[in-house]
C-alpha positions, -999 to 999 in steps of 0.1 A, spaced: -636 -396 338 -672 -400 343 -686 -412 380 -691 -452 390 -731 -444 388 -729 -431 354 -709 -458 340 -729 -485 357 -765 -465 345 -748 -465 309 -739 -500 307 -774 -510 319 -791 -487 294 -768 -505 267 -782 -538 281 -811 -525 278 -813 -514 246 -799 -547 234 -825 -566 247 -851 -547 230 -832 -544 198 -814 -573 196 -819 -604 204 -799 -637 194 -829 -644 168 -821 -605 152 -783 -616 156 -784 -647 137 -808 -633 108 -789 -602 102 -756 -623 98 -774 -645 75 -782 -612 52 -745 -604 60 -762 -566 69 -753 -539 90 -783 -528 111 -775 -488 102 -806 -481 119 -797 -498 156 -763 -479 149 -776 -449 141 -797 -453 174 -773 -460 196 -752 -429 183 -783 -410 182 -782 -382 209 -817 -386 213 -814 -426 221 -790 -443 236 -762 -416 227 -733 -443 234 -712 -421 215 -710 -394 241 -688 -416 266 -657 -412 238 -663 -376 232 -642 -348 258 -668 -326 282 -659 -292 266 -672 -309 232 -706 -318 246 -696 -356 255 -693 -374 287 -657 -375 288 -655 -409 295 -613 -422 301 -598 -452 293 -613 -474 319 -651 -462 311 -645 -470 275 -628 -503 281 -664 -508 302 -686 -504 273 -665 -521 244 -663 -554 267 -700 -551 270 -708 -539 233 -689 -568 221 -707 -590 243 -737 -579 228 -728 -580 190 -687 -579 176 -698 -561 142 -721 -539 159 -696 -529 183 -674 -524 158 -691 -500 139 -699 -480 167 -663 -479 177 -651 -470 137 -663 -437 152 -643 -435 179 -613 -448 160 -623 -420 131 -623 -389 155 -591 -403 172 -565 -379 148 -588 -349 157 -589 -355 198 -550 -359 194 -543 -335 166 -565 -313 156 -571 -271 159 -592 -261 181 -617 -248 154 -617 -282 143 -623 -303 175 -654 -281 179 -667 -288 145 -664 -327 143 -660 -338 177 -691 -311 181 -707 -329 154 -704 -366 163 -716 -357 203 -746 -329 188 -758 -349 158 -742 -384 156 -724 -380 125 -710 -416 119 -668 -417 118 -646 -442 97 -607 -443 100 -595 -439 66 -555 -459 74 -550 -490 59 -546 -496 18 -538 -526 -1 -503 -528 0 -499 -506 34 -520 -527 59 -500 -527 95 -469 -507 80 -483 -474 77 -450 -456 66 -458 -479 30 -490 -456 20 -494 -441 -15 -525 -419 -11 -511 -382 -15 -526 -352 -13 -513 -328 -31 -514 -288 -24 -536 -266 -44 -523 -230 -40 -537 -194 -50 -515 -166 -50 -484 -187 -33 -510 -196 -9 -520 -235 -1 -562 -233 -2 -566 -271 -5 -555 -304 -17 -567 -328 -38 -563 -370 -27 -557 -395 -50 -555 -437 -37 -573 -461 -24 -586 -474 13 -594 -511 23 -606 -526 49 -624 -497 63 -652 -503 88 -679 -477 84 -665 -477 46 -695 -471 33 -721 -457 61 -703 -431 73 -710 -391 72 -672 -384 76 -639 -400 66 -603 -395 82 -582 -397 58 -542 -404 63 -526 -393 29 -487 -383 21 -485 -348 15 -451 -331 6 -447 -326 43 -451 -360 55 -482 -384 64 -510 -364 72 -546 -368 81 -576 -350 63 -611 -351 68 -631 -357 43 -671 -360 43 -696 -386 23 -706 -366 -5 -672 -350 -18 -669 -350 -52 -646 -380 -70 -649 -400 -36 -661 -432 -40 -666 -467 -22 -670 -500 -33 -698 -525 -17 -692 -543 17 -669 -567 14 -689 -602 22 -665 -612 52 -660 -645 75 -673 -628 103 -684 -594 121 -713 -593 90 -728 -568 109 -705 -539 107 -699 -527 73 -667 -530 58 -658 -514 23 -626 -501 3 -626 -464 -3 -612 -445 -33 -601 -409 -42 -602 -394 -79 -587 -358 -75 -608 -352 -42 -605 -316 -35 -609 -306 2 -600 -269 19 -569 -264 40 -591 -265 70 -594 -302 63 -564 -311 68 -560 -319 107 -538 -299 130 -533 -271 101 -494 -285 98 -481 -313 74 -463 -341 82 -481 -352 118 -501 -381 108 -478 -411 117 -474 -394 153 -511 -389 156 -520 -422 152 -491 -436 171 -503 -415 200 -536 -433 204 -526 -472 195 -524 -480 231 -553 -470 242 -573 -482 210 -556 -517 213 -572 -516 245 -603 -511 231 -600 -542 206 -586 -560 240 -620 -554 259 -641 -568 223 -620 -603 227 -624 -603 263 -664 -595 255 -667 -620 228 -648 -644 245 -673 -643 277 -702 -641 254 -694 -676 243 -685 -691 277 -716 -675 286 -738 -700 264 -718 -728 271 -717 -730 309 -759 -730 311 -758 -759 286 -733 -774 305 -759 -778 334 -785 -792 315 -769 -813 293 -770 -849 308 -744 -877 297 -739 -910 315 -763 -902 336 -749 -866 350 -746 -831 338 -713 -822 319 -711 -795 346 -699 -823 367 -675 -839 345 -640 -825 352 -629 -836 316 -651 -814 302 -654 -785 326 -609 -782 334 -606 -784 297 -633 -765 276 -646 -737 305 -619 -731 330 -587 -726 312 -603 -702 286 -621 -683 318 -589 -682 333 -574 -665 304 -600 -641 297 -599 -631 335 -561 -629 333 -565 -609 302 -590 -586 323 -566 -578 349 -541 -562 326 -562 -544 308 -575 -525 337 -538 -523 350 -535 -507 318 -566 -484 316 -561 -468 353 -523 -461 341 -538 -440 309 -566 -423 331 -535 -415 358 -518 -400 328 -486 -423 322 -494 -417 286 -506 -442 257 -484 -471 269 -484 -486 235 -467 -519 244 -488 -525 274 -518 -521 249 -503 -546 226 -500 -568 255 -533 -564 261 -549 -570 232 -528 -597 224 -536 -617 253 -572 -604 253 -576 -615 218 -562 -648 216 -580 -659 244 -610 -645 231 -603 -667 201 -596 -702 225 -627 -698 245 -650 -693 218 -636 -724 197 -638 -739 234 -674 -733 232 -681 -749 202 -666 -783 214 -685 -776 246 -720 -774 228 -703 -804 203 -725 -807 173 -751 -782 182 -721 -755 189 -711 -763 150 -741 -751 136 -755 -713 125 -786 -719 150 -766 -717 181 -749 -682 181 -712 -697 196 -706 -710 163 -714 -670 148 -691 -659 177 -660 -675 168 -665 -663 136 -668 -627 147 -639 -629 171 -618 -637 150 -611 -607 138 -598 -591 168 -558 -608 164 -562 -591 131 -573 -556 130 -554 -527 147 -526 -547 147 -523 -584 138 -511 -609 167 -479 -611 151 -470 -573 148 -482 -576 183 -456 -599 191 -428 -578 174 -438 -548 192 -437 -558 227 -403 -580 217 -387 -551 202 -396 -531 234 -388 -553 261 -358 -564 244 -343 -529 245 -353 -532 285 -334 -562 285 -302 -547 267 -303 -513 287 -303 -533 324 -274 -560 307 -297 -582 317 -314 -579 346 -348 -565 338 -368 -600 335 -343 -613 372 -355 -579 389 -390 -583 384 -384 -618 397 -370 -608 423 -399 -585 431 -421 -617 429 -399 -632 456 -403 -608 479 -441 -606 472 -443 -648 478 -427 -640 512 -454 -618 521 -480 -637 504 -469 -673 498 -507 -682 485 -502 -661 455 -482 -683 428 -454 -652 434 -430 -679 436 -441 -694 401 -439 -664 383 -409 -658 398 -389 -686 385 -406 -683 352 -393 -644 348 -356 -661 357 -364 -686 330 -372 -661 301 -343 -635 316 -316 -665 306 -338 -674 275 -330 -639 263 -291 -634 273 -285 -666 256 -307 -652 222 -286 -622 226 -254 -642 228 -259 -666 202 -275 -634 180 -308 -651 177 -328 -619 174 -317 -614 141 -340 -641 135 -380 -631 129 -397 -659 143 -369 -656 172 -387 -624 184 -425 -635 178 -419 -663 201 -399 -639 223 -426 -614 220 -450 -637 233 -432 -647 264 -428 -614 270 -468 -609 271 -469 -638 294 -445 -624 317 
């Protein structure tokens, strides 16, 4: 955890160096070109610039250490600022993520040392064509090379898509099946028979790079692979997804404000029928509040969820799909909100809402689409459901009861009966074996997140 001071000096130094390095005119020309701005990356990974990169990185590795809060701090603003920079700049978080959870010591010093020292540039090497959220469906192996009995290497074989940093980055983790299970191996730029493909020309984030990867008999040491055992690469990236979904929470909850942002000024001066639309409750309770009050809402559960990470309650993977979830789909309604605020202006490339939506879209898709999001947090609160016969959704309304008594100002009393509503909701599923049913559990799932 890094001090209140530090994180408000880093944020303003990130403000900072957007201002100087760009502004909405940079923005909209770069997305034009659909280019990454490697440079502007590079310098804000740079440890002799802005050195963003330091808050992800532990102190003993020469990084600030920042925890889940601080981070959630600086992707909110980064996206704010620019989705596919902030993207790219968090593909290196992302990328290092299997070596802060699994790797030797040896090898935390080397790459973590190497990302905080000389701002090598990460990518997250996961998802393939036909194993995008499932990763238990990947057919990348690596297979052992041995010497004398003795496993000296491996060589990969497959493909990667959808990889941001795909073709930018120094250093690749890899996930690969290897005859002791999923594992993770680094892999750097310039390995022989490693390949990528161009950057895919994408709907939105055109800023960050996004390429497919491939693997031709790519031989890498032992000391590549991460952790020094087979087999621990599902569990490694399991053990991070709730505290990266947060992360992809704080970019819709960014993007999201970014748009509101530009449509609450024109709202002022914008004049119709003789007044500003500021003062038109049919435009400001439909297309600003309700998308504020969903980002804000949003907010307060992903701090909830940050402070429990930094208390050490562990990743909390469904409260991170939760979060991201809501985050992201109300990212996604202001910014389309924003749009019909600015009206026909807001539907063109000038006016950067219109580039907005397009970027924030992304965030209900990668690390987890909406709908696996859904599935995950119905799956888990379901089993809550089963375990208490019942009673888990009534208990927590009756917890709001008791807090409307105390504080009857609150809405308590609201969310009260709504938690008795979705407990009988799911006893009757479960007694009329609805569940078995898919779409049963997404809309279940999102209910859930709600509640």
């Amino acid at each position: 955890m890094i001090t209140p001071k530090t994180l408000k000096l880093s944020l303003k130094s990130l403000r900072d160096f957007a201002k100087g390095h760009l502004p909405d005119e940079k923005l909209l020309e770069l997305d034009e070109r659909d280019e990454c701005p490697l440079d502007i990356v590079r310098a804000m990974c740079s440890p002799d610039e802005l050195a963003i990169q330091l808050l992800f990185i532990p102190e003993e590795f020469g990084g600030m250490g920042g925890g889940a809060f601080d981070v959630y701090c600086i992707c909110e603003e980064m996206a704010r600022i620019d989705l596919g920079v902030a993207t790219a700049v968090l593909a290196t978080f992302l990328g290092s993520d299997p070596i802060t959870v699994g790797a030797t010591p040896e090898q935390k010093k080397r790459w973590l040392g190497g990302i905080a020292e000389k701002g090598l540039l990460f990518a997250y090497g996961a998802t393939e064509p036909e194993a995008g959220s499932d990763l238990g469906a990947l057919r990348t192996t690596a297979d052992p090379v041995k010497k004398d009995s003795r496993v000296v290497g491996y060589k990969i074989n497959g493909n990667k898509q959808w990889i941001s940093n795909g073709g930018i980055a120094d250093a690749y983790t890899v996930l690969a099946n290897t005859p002791g299970g999923p594992s993770w191996f680094v892999v750097e730029k310039d390995t022989p028979g490693f390949t990528h493909d161009e950057p895919e020309e994408k709907h939105g984030i055109r800023l960050s790079n996004t390429a497919a990867l491939a693997f031709n008999d790519v031989y890498v040491d032992a000391d590549r692979l991460i952790g020094g055992v087979e087999g621990q690469g599902l569990l490694q990236a399991q053990a991070v997804f709730g505290y990266t979904r947060l992360m992809v929470a704080a970019f819709g909850l960014g993007a999201g404000w970014a748009a509101l942002d530009r449509a609450i000024p024109y709202s002022t001066k914008r004049v119709q029928a003789g007044s500003p639309l500021s003062e038109k409750q049919g435009y400001t309770h439909k297309l600003i509040v309700p998308p504020a009050v969903r980002l804000e809402a949003a907010r307060a559960y992903i701090e909830e969820t940050a402070e429990r990470i930094d208390a050490g309650e562990g990743s909390l993977n469904t409260e991170g799909a939760i979060a991201k979830y809501m985050a992201s789909e109300a990212g996604n309604v202001a910014a389309d909100a924003s749009i019909q605020a600015l009206g026909g202006y807001g539907y063109t490339h000038e006016y950067v809402v219109e580039k907005i939506s397009r970027d924030v879209r992304i965030t209900t898709i990668y690390e987890g689409t909406s709908e696996i999001m859904e599935m995950t947090i119905s799956r888990d609160r379901w089993q809550l459901h089963l375990k208490t016969r019942g009673r888990y959704y009534h208990d927590q309304a009756t917890e709001m009861e008791a807090l409307h008594r105390r504080c009857p100002t609150v809405g308590a009393d609201v969310a009260a009966l709504g938690l008795h509503a979705l407990a009988e909701v799911a006893e009757r599923a479960r007694v009329a074996r609805l569940t078995r049913h898919q779409h049963i559990m997404l809309r279940l799932g999102e209910w859930m997140a709600f509640a």
